[in-house]
C-alpha atoms as a printed R data frame, in Angstrom:
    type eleno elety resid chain resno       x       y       z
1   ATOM     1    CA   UNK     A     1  38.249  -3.248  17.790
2   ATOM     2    CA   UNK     A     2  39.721   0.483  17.459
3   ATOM     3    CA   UNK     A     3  37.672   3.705  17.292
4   ATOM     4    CA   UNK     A     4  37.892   3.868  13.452
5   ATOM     5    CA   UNK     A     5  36.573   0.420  12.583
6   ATOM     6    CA   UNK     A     6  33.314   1.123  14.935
7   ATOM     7    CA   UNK     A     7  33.093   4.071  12.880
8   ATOM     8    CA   UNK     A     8  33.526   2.749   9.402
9   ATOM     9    CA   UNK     A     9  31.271  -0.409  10.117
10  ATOM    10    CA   UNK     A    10  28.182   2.233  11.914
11  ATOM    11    CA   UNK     A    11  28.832   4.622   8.805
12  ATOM    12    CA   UNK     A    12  28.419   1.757   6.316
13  ATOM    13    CA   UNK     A    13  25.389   0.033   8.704
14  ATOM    14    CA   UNK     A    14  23.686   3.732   8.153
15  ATOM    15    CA   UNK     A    15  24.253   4.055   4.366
16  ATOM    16    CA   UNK     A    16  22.877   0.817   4.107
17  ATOM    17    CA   UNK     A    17  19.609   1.388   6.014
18  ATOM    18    CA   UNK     A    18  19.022   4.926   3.733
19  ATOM    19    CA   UNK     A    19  19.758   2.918   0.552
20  ATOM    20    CA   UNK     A    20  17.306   0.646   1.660
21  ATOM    21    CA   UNK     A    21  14.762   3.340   2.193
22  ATOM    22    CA   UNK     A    22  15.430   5.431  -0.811
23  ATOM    23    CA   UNK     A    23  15.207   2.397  -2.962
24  ATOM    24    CA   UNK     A    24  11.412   1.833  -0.980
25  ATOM    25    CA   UNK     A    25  10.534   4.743  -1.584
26  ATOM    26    CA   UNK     A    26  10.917   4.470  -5.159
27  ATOM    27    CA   UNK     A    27   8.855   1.529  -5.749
28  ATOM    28    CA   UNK     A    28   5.887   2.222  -3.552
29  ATOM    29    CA   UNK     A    29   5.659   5.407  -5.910
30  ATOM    30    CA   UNK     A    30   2.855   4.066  -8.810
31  ATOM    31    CA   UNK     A    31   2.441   6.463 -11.627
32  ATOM    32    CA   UNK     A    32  -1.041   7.769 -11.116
33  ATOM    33    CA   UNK     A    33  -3.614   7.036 -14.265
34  ATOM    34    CA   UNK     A    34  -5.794  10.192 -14.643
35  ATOM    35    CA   UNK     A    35  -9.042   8.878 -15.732
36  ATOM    36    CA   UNK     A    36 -11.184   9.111 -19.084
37  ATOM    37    CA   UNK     A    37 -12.745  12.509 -18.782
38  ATOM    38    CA   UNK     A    38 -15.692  11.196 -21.267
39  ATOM    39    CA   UNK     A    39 -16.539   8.284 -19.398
40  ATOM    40    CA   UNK     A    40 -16.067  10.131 -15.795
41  ATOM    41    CA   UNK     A    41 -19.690  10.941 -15.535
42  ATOM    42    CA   UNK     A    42 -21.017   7.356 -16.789
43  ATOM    43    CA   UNK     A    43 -18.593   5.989 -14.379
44  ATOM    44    CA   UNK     A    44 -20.013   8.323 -11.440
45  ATOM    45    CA   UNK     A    45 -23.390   6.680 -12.641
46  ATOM    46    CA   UNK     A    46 -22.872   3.611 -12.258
47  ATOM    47    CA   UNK     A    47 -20.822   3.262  -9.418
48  ATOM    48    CA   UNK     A    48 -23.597   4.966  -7.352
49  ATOM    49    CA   UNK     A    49 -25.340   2.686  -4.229
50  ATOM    50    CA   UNK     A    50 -24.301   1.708  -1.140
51  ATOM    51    CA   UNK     A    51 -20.646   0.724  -0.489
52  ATOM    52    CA   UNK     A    52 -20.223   0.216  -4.480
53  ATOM    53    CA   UNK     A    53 -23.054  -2.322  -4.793
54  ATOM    54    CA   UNK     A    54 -24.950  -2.286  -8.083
55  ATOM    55    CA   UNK     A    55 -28.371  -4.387  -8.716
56  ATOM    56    CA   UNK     A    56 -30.025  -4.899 -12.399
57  ATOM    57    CA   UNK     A    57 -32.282  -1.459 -11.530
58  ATOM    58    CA   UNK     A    58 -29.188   0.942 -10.721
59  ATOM    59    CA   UNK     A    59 -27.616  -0.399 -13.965
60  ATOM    60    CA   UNK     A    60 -30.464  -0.597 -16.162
61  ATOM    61    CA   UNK     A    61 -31.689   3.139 -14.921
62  ATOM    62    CA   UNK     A    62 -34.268   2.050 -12.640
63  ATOM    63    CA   UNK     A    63 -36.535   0.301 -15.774
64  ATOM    64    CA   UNK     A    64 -37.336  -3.076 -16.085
65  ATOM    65    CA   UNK     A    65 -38.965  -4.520 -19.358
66  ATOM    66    CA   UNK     A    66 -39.505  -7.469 -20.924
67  ATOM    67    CA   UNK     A    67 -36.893  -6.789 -23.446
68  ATOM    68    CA   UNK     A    68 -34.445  -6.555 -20.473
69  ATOM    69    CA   UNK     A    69 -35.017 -10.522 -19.436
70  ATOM    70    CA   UNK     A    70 -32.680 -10.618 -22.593
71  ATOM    71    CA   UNK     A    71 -30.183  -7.888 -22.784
72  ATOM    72    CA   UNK     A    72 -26.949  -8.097 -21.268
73  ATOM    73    CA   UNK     A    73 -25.988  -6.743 -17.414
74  ATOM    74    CA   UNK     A    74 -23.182  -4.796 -17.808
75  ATOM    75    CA   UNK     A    75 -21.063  -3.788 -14.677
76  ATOM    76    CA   UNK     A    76 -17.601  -1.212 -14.721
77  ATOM    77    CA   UNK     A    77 -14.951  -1.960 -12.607
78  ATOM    78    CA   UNK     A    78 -11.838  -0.909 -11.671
79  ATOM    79    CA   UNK     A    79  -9.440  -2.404  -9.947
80  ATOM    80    CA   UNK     A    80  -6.996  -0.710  -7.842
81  ATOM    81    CA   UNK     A    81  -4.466  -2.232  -5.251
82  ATOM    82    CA   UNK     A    82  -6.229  -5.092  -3.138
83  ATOM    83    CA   UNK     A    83  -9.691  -3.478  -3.933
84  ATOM    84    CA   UNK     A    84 -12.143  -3.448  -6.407
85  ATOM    85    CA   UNK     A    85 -14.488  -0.504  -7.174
86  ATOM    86    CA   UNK     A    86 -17.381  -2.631  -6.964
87  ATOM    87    CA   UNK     A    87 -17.980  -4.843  -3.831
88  ATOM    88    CA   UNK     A    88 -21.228  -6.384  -4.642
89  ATOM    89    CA   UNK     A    89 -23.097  -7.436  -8.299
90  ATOM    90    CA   UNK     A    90 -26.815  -8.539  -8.635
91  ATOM    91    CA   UNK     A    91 -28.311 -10.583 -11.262
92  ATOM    92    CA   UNK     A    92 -30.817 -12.934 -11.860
93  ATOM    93    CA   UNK     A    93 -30.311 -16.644 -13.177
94  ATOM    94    CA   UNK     A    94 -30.182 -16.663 -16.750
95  ATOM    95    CA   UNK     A    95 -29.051 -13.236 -17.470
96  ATOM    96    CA   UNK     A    96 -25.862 -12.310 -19.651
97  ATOM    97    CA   UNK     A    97 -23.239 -10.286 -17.644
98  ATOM    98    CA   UNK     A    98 -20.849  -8.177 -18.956
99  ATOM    99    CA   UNK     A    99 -17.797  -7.101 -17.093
100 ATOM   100    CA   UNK     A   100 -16.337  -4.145 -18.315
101 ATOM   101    CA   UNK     A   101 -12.997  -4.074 -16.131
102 ATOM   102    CA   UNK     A   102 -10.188  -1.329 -15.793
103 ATOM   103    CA   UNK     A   103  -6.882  -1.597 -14.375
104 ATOM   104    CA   UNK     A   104  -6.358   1.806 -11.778
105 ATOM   105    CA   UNK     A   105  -3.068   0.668 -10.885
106 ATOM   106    CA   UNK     A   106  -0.778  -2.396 -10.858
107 ATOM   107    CA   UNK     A   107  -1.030  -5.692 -12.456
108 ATOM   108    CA   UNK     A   108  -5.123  -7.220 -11.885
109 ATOM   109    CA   UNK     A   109  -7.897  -9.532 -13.740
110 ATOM   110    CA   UNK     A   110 -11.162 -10.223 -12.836
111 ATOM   111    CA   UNK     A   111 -11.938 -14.192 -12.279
112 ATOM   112    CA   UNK     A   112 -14.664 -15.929 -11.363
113 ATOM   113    CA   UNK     A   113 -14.261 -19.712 -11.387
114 ATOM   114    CA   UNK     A   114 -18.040 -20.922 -11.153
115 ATOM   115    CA   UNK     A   115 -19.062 -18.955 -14.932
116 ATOM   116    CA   UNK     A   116 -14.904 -19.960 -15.839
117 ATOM   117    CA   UNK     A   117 -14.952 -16.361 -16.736
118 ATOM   118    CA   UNK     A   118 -11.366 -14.548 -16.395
119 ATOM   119    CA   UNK     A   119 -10.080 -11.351 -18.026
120 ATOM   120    CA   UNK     A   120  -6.453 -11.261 -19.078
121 ATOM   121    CA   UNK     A   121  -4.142  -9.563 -16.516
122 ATOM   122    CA   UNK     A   122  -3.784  -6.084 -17.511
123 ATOM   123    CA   UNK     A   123  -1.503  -2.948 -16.693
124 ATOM   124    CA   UNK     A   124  -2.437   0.396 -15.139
125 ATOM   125    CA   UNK     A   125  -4.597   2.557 -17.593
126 ATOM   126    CA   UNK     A   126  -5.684  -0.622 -19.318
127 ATOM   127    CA   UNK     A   127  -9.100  -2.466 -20.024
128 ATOM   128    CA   UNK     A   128 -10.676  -5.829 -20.893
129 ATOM   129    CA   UNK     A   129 -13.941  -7.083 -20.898
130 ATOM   130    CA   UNK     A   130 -15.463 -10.609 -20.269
131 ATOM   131    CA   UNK     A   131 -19.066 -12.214 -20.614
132 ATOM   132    CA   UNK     A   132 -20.596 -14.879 -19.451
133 ATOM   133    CA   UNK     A   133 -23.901 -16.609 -18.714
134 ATOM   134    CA   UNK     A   134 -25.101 -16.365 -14.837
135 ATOM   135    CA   UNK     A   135 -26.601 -20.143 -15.320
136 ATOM   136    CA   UNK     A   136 -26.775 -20.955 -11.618
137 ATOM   137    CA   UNK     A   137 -28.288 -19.103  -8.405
138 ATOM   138    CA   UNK     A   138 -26.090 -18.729  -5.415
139 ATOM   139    CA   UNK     A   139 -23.450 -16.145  -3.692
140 ATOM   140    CA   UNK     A   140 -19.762 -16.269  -6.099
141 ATOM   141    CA   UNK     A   141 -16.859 -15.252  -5.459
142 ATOM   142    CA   UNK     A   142 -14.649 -12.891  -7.774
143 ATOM   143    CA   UNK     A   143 -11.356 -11.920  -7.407
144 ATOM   144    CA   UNK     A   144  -8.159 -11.081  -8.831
145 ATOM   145    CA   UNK     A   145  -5.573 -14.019  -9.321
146 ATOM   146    CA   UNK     A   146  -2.537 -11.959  -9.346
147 ATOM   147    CA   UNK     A   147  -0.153 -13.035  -7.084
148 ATOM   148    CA   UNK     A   148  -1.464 -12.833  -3.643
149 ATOM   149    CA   UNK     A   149  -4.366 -10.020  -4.357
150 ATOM   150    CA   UNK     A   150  -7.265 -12.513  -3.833
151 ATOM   151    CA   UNK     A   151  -5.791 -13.107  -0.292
152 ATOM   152    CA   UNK     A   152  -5.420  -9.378   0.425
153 ATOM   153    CA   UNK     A   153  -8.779  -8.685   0.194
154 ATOM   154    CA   UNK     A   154  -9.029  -8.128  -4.011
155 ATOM   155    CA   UNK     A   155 -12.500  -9.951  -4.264
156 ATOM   156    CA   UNK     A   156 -16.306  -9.295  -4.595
157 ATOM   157    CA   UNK     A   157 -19.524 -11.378  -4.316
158 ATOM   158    CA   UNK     A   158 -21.407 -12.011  -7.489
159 ATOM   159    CA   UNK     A   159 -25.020 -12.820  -6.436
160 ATOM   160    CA   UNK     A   160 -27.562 -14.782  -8.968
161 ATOM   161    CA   UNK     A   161 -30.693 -14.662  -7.833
C-alpha cells in the first residue's frame, strides 16, 4: 500500500469514530421535564422517609382512624431511567392502593404481577394511575416491563402486611 491510501483509509477510520460519537451524543441527550410547580410541595411530602420508603402513617399524615381501614393508600411515583422514586411501599392486607405514577424520562409502567395491576407505558412528562386490592400478605415485586428496565434495577418491593 502507498502513503496516500494509509492516509485516506486512517482519515475515513477517524471520521467514522467522530460520527459515531456525535451521533451518541445526541441520543443520550433526554429533554429534561421540569416538574408541576403545584404539586412540587405535595410531592416533597410524600416522598419524605428513608431511602424513598413510604408506610400507611407518612402517607396518611401520621393519623390512623377507623375510617382509614377503608380509604384508599395512595402512593406518587416517578419513574426515571432504571429507578423509581419510591423504593419501598407499606400496606396492610385488605387495603385499596392507589398508584399515582409519572413518567420523569423515557418510556416506563408500573407492574406488579401478584394484584395483575399494570399502568400503560407512558412518555416523559406523562401520568397514569392504577388500583388495586392488596388481598394477600407477603414481600412483591414491582417493576417496569419496558424492555430490559426490570433487569437494570427499575423495581421496588410492595410489602402487605
Amino acid at each position: 500500500m502507498n502513503t496516500k491510501s494509509i492516509i485516506t483509509i486512517l482519515v475515513v477510520v477517524v471520521l467514522v469514530i467522530i460520527g459515531f460519537f456525535v451521533f451518541n451524543s445526541q441520543q443520550a441527550v433526554a429533554p429534561v421535564v421540569a416538574p408541576d410547580e403545584t404539586k412540587g410541595d405535595e410531592m416533597d411530602e410524600m416522598m419524605e422517609g428513608e431511602e424513598g420508603m413510604m408506610d400507611n402513617e407518612e402517607m396518611m399524615g401520621g393519623e390512623e382512624t377507623a375510617a382509614s381501614e377503608q380509604a384508599v393508600k395512595e402512593f406518587a411515583l416517578v419513574g426515571t431511567p432504571f429507578q423509581f422514586s419510591v423504593k419501598e411501599i407499606r400496606v396492610s392486607k385488605g387495603d385499596t392502593v392507589r398508584v399515582n405514577f409519572e413518567n420523569g424520562q423515557g418510556t416506563h409502567d408500573w407492574t406488579i404481577d401478584e394484584f395483575n395491576a399494570k399502568t400503560p407505558v407512558i412518555q416523559a412528562g406523562e401520568k397514569a394511575t392504577v388500583e388495586f386490592v392488596a388481598d394477600k400478605t407477603g414481600q412483591f415485586e414491582y417493576y417496569c416491563s419496558v424492555g430490559n428496565h426490570r433487569a437494570l434495577g427499575m423495581v421496588g418491593k410492595l410489602i402487605v402486611e
